[in-house]
TORNUMAR-95693 format. One record per residue: x, y, z of N, C-alpha, C in turn. Coordinates in steps of 0.2 Angstrom, whole numbers, plus 5000, padded with zeros to 4 digits. Atoms other than C-alpha are relative to their C-alpha. Last residue first. Layout:
N
XYZXYZXYZ;...
This chain:
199
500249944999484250725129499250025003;500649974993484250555135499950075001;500750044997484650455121499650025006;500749945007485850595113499549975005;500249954999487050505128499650064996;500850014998487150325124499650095002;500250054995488950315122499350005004;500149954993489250445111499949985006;499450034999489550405092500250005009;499649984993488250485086500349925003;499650054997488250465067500250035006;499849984994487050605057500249945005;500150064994486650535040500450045005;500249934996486850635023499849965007;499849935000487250475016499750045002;500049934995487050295018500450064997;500749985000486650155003499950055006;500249985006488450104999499450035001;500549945001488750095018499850044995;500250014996489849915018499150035001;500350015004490649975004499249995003;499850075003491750055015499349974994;499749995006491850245019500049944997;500449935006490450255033500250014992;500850025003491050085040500050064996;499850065008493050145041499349975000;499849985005492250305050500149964994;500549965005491450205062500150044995;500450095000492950105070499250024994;499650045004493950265067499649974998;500349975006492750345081500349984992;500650034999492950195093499750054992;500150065002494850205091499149974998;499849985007495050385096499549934996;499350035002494350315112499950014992;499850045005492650375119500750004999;500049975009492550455136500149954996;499250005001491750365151500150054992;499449974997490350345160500649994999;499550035000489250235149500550025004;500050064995487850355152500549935001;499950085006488750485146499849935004;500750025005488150625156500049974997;500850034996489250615171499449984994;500050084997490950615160499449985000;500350005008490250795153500349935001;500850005002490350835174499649984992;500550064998491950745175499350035001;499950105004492550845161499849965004;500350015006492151005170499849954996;500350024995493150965188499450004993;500150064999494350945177499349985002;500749974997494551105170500049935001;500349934999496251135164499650015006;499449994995497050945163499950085003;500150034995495350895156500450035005;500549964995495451035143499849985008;499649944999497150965137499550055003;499350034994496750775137500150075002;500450034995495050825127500649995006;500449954997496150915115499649995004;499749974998497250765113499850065003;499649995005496150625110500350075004;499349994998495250545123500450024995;499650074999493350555116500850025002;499349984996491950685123500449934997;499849944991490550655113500749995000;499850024995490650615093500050025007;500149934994489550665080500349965007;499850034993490150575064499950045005;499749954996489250665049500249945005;500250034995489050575029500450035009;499649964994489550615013499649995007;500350004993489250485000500150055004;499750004992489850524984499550035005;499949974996488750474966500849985007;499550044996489650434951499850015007;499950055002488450534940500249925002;499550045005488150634952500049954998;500349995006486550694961500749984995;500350075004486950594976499850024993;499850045004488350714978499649944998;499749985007487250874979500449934998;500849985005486050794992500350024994;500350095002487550725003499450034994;499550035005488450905001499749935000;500249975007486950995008500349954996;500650045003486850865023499950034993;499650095000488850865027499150014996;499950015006488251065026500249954997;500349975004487251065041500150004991;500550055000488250975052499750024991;499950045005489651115046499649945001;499949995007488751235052500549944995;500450025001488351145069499750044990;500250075002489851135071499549985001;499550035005490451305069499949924999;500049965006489051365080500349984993;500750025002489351235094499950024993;499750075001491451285094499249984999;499850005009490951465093500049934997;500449985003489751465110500450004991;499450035006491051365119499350014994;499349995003489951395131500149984998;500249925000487751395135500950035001;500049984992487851225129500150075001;499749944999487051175110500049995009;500249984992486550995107500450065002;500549995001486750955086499750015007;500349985005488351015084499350005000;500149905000489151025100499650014996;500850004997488850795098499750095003;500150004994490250835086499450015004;500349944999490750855067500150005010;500150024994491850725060499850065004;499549964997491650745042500050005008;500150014991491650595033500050055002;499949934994491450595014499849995005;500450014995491350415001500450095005;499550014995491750414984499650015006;500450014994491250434965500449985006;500250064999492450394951499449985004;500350045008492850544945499649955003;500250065000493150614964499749994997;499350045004494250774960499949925003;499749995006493050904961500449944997;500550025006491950814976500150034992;500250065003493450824985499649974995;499650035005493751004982500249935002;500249975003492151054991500549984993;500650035006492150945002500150024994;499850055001493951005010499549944994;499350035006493751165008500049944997;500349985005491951145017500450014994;500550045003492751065030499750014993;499450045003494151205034499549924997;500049995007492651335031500549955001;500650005005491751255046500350024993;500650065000492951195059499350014995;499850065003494451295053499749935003;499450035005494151445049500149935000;500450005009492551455059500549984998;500250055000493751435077499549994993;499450065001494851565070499649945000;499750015008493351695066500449945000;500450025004492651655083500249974994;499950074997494351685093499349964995;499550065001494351845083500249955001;499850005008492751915086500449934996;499849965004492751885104499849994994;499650045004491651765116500250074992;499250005001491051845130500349994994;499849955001489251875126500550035003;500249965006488951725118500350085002;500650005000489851625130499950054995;500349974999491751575131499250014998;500650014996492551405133499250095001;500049994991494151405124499149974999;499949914998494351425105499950025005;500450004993493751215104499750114998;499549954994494951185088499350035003;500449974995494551055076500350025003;499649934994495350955061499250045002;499750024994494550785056500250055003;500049955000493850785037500050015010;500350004994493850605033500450095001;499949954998494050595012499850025008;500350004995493850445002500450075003;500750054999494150374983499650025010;500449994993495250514976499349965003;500750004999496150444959500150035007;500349985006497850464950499349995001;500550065000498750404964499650004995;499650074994500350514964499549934999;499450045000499650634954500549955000;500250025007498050654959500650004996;500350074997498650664978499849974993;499550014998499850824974499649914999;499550045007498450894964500749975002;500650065003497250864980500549984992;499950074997498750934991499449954997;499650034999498751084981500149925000;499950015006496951134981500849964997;500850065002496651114997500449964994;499750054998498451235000499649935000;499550015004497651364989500549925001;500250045005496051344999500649994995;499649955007496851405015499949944994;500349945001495751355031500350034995;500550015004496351175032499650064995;500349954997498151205033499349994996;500649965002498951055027499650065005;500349924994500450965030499650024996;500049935002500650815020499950045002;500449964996500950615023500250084996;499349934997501350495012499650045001;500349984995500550315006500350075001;499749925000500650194996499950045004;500449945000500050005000500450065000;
């Protein structure tokens, strides 16, 4: 198997652009696309939360997704499968982290346009949301180490009582993109350990 890694900046279309004619090149097709970058921007409320810290967090949870659909669905002849890992933020607002909700629940929103545009292809592509709760991955590591006493309150709601494991969301990603889910798209995947189930 091939393979090679590439620094990317999600939020600069120039560099999208790039790394897709870099991957078209090299492979000469695009069959799958998990759209993964995220940043929090702290903790602030609607009317704390600055400008700038908004803008940033946008850039790169809603317009970095949207780059990345945007020019997958250019350079997947073939048809394909799209993930974009959104967040249980998305679709249950909390009363902080007012950017981080917003921003992911614009990109919710747009996982469902771009299913609707790619089943209109000839070839369609799937695009499809994964809504993860709180899982152990490195930002979760760094807000816990902050505010603990917070993450074991977002612990308590998960009836499983516990975070997810990178590996749980992986485990659902490789369904979403496999043949497997020929017949899923625009779909909302909580990932959560039971937790939507008692909103």
């Amino acid at each position: 198997m091939k393979f090679r890694f590439q620094k990317l900046n999600v939020a600069d279309e120039d560099n999208w652009q790039q790394v897709f004619k870099t991957v078209m090149n090299q492979f000469g097709h695009v069959d799958i696309l998990v759209n993964s970058a995220g940043i929090t921007g702290g903790s602030a409320d609607v009317e704390h939360e600055t400008l700038d810290d908004w803008g940033k967090v946008f850039d790169v949870n809603a317009k970095g997704s949207f780059l990345g659909v945007k020019h997958a669905m250019a350079n997947m002849k073939n048809g394909g499968a799209i993930v974009n890992v959104v967040s249980m933020a998305g679709a249950y607002a909390e009363p902080v982290a007012v950017a981080y909700s917003a921003s992911k629940g614009a990109e919710r929103m747009m996982t469902k346009s771009a299913a609707l545009y790619g089943a209109q292809k000839e070839k369609p592509i799937r695009v499809n949301a994964v809504l993860p709760a709180a899982t152990n991955t490195g930002m979760v590591k760094e807000i816990t180490a902050l505010q603990p006493e917070v993450m074991q309150k977002q612990m308590e709601k998960i009836p499983l009582k516990k975070f997810a494991e990178p590996e749980d969301m992986a485990n659902m990603i490789a369904f979403l993109v496999s043949d497997d889910a020929k017949f899923i798209t625009g779909g909302d995947f909580m990932v959560d350990g039971g937790q939507s189930a008692g909103f």
